[in-house]
C-alpha positions in Angstrom: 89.7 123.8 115.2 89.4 122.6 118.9 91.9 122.0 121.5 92.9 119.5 124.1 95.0 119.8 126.7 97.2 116.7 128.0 100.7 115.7 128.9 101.6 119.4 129.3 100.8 120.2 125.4 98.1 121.6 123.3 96.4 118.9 121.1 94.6 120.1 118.1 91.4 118.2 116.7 89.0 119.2 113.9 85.0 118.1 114.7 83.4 116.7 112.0 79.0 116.3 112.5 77.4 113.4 110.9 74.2 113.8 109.0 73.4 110.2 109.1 72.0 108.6 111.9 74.4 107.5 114.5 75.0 108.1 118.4 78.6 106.8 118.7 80.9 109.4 118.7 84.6 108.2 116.9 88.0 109.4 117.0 90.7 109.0 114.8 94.1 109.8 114.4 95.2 110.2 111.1 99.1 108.9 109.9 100.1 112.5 109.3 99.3 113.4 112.9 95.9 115.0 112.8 93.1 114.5 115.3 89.3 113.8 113.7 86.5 113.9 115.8 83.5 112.1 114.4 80.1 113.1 116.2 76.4 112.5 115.8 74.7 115.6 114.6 72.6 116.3 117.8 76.0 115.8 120.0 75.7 119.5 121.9 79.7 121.1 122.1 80.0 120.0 125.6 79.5 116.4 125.0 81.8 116.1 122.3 84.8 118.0 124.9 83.8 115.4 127.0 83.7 112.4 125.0 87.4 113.7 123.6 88.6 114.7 127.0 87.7 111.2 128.0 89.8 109.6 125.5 92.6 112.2 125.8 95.5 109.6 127.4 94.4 107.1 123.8 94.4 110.2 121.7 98.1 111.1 123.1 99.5 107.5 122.7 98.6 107.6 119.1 100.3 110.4 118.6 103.6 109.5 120.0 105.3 107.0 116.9 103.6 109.7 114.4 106.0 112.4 116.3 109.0 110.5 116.1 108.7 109.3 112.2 108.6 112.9 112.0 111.6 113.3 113.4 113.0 111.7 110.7 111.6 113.0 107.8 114.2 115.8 106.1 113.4 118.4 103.8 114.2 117.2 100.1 117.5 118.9 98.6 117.1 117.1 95.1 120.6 116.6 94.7 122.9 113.5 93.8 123.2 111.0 96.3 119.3 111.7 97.8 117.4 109.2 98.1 113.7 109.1 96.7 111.1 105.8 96.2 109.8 104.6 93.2 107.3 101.2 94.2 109.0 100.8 97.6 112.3 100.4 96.6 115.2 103.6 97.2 116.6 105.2 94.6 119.7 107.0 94.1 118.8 110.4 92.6 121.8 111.2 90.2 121.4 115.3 88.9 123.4 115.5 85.3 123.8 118.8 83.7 124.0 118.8 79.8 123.0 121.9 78.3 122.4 120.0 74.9 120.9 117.2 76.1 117.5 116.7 76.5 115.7 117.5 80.0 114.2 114.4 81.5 113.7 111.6 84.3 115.1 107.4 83.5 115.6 104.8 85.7 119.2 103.1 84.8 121.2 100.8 87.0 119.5 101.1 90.1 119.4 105.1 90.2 117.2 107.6 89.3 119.1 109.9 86.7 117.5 113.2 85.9 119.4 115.1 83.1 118.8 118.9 82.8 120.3 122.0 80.5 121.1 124.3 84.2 121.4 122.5 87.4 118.6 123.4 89.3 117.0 122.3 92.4 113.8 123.6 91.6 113.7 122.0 87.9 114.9 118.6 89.2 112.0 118.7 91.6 109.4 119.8 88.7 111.2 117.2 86.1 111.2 114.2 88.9 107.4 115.4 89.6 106.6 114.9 86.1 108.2 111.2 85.8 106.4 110.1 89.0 103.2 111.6 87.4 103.7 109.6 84.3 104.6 106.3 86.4 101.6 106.5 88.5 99.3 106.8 84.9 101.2 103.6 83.7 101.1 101.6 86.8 97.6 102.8 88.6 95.9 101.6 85.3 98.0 98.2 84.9 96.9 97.2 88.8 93.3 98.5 88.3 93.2 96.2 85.1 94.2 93.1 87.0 91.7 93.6 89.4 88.9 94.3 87.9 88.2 90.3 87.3 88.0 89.7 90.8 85.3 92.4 91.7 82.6 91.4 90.5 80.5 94.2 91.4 82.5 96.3 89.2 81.0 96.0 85.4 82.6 98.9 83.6 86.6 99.9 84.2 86.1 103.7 86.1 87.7 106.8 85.1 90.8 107.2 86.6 91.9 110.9 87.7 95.4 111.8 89.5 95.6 114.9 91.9 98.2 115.5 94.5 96.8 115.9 97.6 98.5 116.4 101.1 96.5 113.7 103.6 95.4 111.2 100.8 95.9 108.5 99.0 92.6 108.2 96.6 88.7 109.2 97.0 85.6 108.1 94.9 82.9 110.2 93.4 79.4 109.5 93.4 79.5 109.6 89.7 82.4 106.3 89.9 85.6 108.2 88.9 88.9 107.2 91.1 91.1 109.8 92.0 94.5 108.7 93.5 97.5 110.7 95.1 100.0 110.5 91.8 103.0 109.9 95.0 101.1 106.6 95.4 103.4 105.5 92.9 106.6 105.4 95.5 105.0 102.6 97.5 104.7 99.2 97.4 102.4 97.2 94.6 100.4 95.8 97.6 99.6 99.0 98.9 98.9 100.6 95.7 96.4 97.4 95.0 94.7 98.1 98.8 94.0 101.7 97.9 92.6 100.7 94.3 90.8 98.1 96.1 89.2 100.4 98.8 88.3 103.1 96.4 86.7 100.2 93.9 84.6 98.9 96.8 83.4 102.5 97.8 81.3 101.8 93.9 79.0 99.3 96.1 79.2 101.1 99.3 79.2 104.4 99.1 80.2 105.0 103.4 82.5 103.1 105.6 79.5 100.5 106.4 79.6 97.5 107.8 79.2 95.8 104.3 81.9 98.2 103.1 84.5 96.9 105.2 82.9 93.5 104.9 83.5 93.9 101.1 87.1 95.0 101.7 87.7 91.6 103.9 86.6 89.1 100.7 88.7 91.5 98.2 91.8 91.8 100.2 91.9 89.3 103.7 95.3 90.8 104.8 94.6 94.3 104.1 95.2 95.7 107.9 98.8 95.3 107.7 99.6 96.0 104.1 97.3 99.5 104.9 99.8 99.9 108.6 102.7 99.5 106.4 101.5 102.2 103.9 100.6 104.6 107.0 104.5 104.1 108.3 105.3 105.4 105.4 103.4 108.4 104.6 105.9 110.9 105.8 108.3 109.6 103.4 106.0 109.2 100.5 104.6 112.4 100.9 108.2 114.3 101.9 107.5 118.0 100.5 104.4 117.5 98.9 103.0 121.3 98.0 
């Protein structure tokens, strides 16, 4: 991990070398807040301080609405009357204890009611996990289904794989299989549909090409703003995510 100092703080970035051919060095500020450095494999240390130090005012400006959603973001209690997302919409969460009852997770007039034997934030946590888990099976497969049609390129429905993961949404193997963030599930359909979309396209072009992201353009025109909305909201979405 390298630094960068600017403003009168320390900015962390991580370097990343290319083994394809390229001379253009890129930076990119993720929506959780962290600093990638993209560089061409024969870029020597000091060119790659300079090319950062150069854009250290952009890299500071980026960083400035990330800090403040931050500021925003509280650690989960899972208790009644917290609110969590289920497909963009906030739910009530509503903790019932019933030692007889069975343990489990139901949507019912507009709040999420989780109904447990010992009140427990810990359980409600692991119970509410598991629902979201079972939600994102149900709906990730249901989107991918309608569409499939309209990608052509796409002549067998791929194995789909959930795993939590911290910084991302969904990745593609070489061997086709989708894997998608399971917390995708609290977001909008249209952003759930861009990420299937982008990982569906990554089965014709491997790399973020130029035909990749002219791909992505026919399958999805607006895609920009429905991805900008999904990146405002990643601090939420992803709200104690271990």
């Amino acid at each position: 991990m390298s630094q960068l100092h600017y403003g009168g703080e320390i900015i962390c970035y991580q370097v990343r070398r290319l083994a394809r051919a390229t001379r253009k060095l890129t930076i990119k500020v993720q929506p959780d807040g962290q600093v990638e450095v993209l560089a061409p494999q024969t870029a020597s240390d000091e060119e790659i301080n300079r090319g950062v130090t150069n854009r250290a005012r952009w890299i500071w400006e980026q960083l400035q609405p990330i800090r403040e959603r931050l500021l925003q973001v509280h650690p989960r209690q899972y208790v009644s009357g917290e609110t969590h997302f289920y497909l963009g919409k906030r739910y009530p969460l509503k903790v019932q204890e019933a030692p007889r009852a069975p343990q489990q997770v139901k949507l019912l007039r507009g709040m999420l009611c989780v109904t447990l034997r010992h009140n427990s934030p810990k359980k409600v946590r692991e119970l509410l996990f598991d629902w979201y888990k079972g939600r994102a099976r149900e709906q990730f497969n249901q989107r991918l289904e309608r569409l499939i049609p309209n990608t052509p390129w796409v002549t067998t429905k791929p194995a789909l794989r959930l795993l939590t993961m911290q910084t991302q949404w969904g990745s593609c193997s070489h061997s086709g299989t989708l894997t998608l963030n399971p917390h995708l599930v609290k977001a909008p359909a249209e952003c759930i549909d861009y990420v299937l979309l982008h990982e569906l396209c990554h089965l014709a072009e491997h790399n973020h090409s130029e035909a990749f992201w002219r791909l992505l353009d026919q399958s999805m025109p607006d895609w920009q703003p429905i991805k900008a909305r999904l990146d405002d909201m990643v601090e939420l979405y992803l709200n104690d995510v271990r």
